[in-house]
C-alpha positions in Angstrom: 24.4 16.8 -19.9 22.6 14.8 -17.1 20.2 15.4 -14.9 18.3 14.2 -12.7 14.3 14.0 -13.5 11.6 15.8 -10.9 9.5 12.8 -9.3 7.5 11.0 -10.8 9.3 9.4 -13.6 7.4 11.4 -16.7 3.8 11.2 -14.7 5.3 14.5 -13.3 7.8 15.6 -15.8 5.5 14.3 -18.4 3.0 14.5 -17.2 0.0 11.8 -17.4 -2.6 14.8 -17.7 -2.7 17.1 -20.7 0.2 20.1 -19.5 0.8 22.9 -21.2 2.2 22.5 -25.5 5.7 22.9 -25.7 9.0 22.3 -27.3 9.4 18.4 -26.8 12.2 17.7 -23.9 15.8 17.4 -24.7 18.4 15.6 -23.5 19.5 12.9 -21.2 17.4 12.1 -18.0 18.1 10.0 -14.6 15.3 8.1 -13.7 15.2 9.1 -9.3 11.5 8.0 -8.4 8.9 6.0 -10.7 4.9 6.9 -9.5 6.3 8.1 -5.9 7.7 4.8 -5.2 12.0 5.7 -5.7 14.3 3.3 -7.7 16.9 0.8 -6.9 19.5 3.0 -5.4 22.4 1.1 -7.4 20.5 0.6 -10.8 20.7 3.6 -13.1 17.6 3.8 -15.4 17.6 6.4 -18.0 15.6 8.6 -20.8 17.3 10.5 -23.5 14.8 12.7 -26.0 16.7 13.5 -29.2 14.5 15.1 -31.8 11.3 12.8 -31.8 12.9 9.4 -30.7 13.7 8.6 -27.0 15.9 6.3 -25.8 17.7 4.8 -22.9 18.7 2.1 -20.2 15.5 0.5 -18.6 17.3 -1.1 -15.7 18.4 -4.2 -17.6 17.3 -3.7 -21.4 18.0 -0.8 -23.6 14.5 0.7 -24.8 13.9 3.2 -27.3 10.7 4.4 -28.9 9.1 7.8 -30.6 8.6 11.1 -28.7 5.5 12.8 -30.1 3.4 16.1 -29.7 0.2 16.8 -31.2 -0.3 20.6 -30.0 -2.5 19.3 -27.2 -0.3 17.0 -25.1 3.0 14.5 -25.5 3.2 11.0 -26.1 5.5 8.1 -26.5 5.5 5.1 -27.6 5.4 2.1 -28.9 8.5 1.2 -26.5 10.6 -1.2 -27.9 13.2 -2.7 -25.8 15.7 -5.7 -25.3 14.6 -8.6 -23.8 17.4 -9.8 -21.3 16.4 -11.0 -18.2 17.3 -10.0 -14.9 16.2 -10.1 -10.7 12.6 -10.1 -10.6 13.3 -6.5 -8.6 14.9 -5.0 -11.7 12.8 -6.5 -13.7 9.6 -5.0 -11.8 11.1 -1.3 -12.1 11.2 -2.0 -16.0 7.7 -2.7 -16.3 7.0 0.3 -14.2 9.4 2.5 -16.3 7.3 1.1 -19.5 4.1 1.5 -17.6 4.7 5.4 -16.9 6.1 5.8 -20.6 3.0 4.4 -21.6 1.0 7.1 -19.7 2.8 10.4 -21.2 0.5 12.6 -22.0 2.1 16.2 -21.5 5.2 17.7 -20.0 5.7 19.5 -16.7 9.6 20.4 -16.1 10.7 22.2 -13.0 
């Protein structure tokens, strides 16, 4: 199942402040906004959580990675990804997706 995620690309639906200890998110995710600053209308970016691994389409590379929670918040990382290049635009929104990865540090799903 798809859907879409709430804004903020996982600094709102994982939040980059300690939220609430939970099961860890399931299921495949559409990337809609990145730190209140949208996407690439045409460029589909995506995050799947299966068990403890995430995975997905940063804009141009795959990415994948591990999907941890310690009782007190989430995490993920390290990130590993493909390294084809692409526009510098599509290219920017990966390093942002990374960037907000990088910053997980709870869940907040509405």
């Amino acid at each position: 199942m798809r859907r879409p995620l709430v804004p903020i690309l996982l600094a709102a639906l994982l939040t980059a402040t300690a939220a609430a200890a939970g099961p860890l998110p399931q299921g495949v995710w559409i990337v809609e906004d990145i730190d209140g600053r949208g996407v690439i209308d045409n460029l589909q970016s995506t995050l799947e959580a299966d068990g403890d691994r995430v995975a997905g389409m940063a804009g141009c590379n795959r990415y994948n990675g591990q999907l941890r929670e310690d009782g007190t918040g989430l995490s993920i990382g390290p990130v590993m990804s493909t390294r084809m290049m692409c526009t510098p635009a599509v290219m920017d929104q990966e390093q942002k997706l990374f960037s907000a990865l990088a910053r997980v540090r709870g869940q907040d799903l509405r």
